[in-house]
C-alpha positions as CSV (number, residue, x, y, z in Angstrom):
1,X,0.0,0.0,0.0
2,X,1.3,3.4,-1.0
3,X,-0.3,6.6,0.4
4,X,-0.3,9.6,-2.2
5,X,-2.0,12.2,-0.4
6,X,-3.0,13.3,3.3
7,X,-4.7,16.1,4.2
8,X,-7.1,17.8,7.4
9,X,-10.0,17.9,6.1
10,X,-13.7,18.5,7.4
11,X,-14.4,21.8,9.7
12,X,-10.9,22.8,10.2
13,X,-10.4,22.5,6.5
14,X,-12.9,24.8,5.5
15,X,-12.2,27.4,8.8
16,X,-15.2,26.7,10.3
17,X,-13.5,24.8,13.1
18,X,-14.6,25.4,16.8
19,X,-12.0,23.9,19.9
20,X,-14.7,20.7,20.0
21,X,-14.7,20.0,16.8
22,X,-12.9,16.9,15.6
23,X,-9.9,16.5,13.4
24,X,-10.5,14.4,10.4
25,X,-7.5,13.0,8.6
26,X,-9.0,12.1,5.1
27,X,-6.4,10.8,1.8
28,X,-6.0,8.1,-0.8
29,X,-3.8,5.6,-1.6
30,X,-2.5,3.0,-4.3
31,X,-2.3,-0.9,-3.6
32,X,0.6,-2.1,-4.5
33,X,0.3,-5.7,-4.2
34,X,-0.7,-7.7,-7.5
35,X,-3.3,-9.5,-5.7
36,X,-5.2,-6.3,-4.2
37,X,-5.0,-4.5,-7.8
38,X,-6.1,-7.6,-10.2
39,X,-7.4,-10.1,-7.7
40,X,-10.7,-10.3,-5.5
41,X,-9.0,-9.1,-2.5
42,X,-9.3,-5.5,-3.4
43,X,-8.6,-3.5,-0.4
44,X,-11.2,-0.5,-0.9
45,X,-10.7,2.0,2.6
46,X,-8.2,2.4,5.6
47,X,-9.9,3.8,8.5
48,X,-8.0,3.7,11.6
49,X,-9.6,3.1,15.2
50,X,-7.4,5.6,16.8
51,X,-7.7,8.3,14.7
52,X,-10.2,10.1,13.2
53,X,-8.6,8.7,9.9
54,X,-9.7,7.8,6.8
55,X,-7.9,6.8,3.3
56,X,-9.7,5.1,0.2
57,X,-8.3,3.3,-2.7
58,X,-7.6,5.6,-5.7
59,X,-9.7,3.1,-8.3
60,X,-12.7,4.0,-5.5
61,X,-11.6,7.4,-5.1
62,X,-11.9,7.7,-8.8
63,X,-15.2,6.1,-8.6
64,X,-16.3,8.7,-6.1
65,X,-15.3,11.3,-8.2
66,X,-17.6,10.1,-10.8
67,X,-19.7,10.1,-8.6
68,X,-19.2,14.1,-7.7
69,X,-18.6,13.2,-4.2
70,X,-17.8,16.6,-3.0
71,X,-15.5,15.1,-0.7
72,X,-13.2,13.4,-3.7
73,X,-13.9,16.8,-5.0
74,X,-12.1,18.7,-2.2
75,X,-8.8,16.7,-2.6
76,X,-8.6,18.5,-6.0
77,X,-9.0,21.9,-5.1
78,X,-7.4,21.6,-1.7
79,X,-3.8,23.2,-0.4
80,X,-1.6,22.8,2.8
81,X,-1.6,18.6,2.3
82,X,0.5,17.0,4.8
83,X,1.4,14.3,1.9
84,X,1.6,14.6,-1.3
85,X,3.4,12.4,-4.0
86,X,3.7,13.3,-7.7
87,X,0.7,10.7,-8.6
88,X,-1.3,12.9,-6.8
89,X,0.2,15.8,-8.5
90,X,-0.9,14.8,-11.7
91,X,-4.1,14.0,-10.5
92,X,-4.7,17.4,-9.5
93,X,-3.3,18.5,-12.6
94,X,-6.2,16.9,-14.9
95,X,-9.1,17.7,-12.1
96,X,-11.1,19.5,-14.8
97,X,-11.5,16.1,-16.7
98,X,-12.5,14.5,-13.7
99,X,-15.6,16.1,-12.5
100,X,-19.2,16.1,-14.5
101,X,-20.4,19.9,-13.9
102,X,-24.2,18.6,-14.5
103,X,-23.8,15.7,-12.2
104,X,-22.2,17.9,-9.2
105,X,-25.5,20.2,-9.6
106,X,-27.5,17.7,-9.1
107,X,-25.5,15.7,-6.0
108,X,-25.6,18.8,-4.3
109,X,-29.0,19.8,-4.9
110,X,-29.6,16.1,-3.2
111,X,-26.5,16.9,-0.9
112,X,-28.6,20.1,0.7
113,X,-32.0,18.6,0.5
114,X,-30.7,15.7,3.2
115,X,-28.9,18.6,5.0
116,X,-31.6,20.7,5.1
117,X,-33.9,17.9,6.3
118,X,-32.4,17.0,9.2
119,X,-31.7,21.0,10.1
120,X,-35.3,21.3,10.2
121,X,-35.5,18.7,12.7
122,X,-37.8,16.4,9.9
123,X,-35.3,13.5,10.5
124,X,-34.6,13.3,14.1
125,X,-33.7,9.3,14.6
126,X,-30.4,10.1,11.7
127,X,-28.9,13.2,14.1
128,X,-26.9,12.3,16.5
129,X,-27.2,13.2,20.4
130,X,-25.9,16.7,20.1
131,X,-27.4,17.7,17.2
132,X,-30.6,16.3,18.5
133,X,-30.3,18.8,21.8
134,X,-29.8,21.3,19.5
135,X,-32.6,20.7,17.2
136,X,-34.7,20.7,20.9
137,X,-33.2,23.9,22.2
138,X,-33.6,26.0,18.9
139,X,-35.9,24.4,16.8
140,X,-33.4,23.4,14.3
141,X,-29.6,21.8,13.8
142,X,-27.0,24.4,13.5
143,X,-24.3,22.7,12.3
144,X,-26.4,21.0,9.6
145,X,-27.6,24.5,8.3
146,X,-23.7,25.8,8.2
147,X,-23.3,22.4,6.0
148,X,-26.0,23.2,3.3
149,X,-25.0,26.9,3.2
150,X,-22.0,26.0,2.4
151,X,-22.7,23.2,0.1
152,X,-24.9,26.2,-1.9
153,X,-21.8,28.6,-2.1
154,X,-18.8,26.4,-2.6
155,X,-21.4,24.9,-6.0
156,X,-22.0,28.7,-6.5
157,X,-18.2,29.4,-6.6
158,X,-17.5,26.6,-8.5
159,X,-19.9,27.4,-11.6
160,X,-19.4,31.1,-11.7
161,X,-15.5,30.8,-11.2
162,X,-14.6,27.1,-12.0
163,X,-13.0,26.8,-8.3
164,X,-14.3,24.7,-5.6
165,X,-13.8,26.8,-2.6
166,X,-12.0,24.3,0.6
167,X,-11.3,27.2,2.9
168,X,-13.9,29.3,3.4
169,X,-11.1,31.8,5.3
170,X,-11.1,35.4,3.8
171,X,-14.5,35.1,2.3
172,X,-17.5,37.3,3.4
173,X,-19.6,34.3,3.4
174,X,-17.3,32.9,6.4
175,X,-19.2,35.0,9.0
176,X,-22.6,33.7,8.1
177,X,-21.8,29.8,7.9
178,X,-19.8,30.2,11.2
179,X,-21.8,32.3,12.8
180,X,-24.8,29.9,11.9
181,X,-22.9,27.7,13.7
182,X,-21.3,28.9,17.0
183,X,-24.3,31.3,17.5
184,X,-27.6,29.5,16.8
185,X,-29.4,31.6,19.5
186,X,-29.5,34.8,16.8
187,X,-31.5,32.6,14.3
188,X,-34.6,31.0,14.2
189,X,-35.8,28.6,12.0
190,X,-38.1,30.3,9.8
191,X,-34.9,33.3,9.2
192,X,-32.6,29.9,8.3
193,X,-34.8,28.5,5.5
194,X,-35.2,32.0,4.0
195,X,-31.4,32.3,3.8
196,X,-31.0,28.6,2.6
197,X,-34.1,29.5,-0.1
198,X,-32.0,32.3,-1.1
199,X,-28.5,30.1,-1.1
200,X,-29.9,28.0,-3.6
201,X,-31.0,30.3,-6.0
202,X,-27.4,31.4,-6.2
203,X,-26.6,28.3,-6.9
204,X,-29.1,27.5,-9.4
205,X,-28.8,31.1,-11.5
206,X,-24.8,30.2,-11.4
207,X,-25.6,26.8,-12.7
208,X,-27.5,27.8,-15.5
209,X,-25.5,30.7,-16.6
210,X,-22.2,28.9,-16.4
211,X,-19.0,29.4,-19.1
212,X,-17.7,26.3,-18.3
213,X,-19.0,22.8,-18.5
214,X,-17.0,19.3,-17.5
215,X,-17.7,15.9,-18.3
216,X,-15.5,13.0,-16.4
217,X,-12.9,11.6,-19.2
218,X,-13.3,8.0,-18.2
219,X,-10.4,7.5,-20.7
220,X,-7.9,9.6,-18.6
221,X,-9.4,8.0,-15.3
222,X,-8.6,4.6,-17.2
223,X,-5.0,5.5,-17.8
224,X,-4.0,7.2,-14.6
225,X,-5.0,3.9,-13.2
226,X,-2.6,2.2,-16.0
227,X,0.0,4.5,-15.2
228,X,-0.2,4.3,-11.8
229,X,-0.4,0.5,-11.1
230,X,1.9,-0.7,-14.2
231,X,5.1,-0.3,-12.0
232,X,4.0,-2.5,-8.9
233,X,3.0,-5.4,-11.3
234,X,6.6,-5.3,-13.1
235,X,8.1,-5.4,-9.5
236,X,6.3,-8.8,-9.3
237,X,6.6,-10.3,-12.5
């Protein structure tokens, strides 16, 4: 197994990070042994029990991508990796081949309809025990609204600018998602939806006016993995 990229990601990626908040180490790596890349005993994900930690194959990772996992998607547009090897790098380099623009509008349309969902309080038995106090003391989940905001303006950013936005550090809509929050007592539920009502129709009008469309090059996904994998099975040969 070869690791080709590490990263903190989650909250403290995107600088929305409070002192409780966890640190999540995500990456993905390249199996190495002939058996794991041809055979039956493909190894798919490395989470570790200590850690907060989790790494995926890069066949999956590409599948995610496909997929428009906006987590895959991160990794792309990400800096400040704590690994990073030159596979990786050239990764990064073709990202634009690698995501479907239509598909990402739709995953996170889905994306912010669960979010939004389970902000309201409308699926109670999925949130876990803090987020259920919340959604008692306010009416709503506070840390799943900051999630669908900023689902709506990282997909805004993306189609208007052809960035996905990781840190949200610098950027005037920083204050609203954190304050969201770490400050849920200056919002009410009705306020929320009107702001996430408005979020999306950012997002939509960017959609549909977009200069730039992306389709995922299966090709190029298909000889990355070539590339990639071709020197372990000569070691073995």
């Amino acid at each position: 197994m070869k690791r080709i990229c590490s990263i903190v990601a989650g909250s403290r990626m995107y600088g929305i990070d409070t002192p409780e908040s966890d640190t999540d180490i995500r990456g993905v790596f390249l199996n190495t042994d002939p058996g794991e890349i041809l055979g039956l005993s493909r190894r798919e994900v490395i989470k570790e029990s200590d850690a907060d930690s989790l790494f995926i194959e890069f066949r999956h990772y590409l599948g995610h991508l496909r997929k428009t996992n906006t987590s895959a998607i991160e990794l792309l547009f990400t800096e400040g990796f704590d690994l990073i090897t030159d596979e990786f790098k050239t990764v990064r380099e073709h990202r634009y081949k690698l995501i479907d623009s239509d598909r990402l509008y739709h995953s996170l349309i889905g994306y912010i309809h669960n979010e939004r969902r389970l902000a309201n309080g409308e699926r109670t038995g999925e949130l876990g025990g803090k987020r259920k106090l919340m959604v008692d003391r306010f009416g709503f989940s506070p840390k799943n609204f900051s999630h669908l905001l900023r689902l709506a303006y990282c997909g805004e950013k993306f189609f208007r600018e052809s960035v996905y936005p990781v840190s949200l550090k610098g950027q005037s809509f920083h204050e609203l998602v954190f304050s969201v929050k770490t400050r849920p007592e200056n919002y009410n539920r009705e306020q929320l939806n009107l702001i996430a009502d408005e979020a999306l129709s950012r997002l939509t009008e960017a959609y549909e006016s977009r200069s730039d469309s992306f389709k995922f090059d299966i090709g190029l996904a298909n000889s990355l993995c070539l590339r990639f994998y071709t020197p372990f099975l000569k070691e073995h040969q």
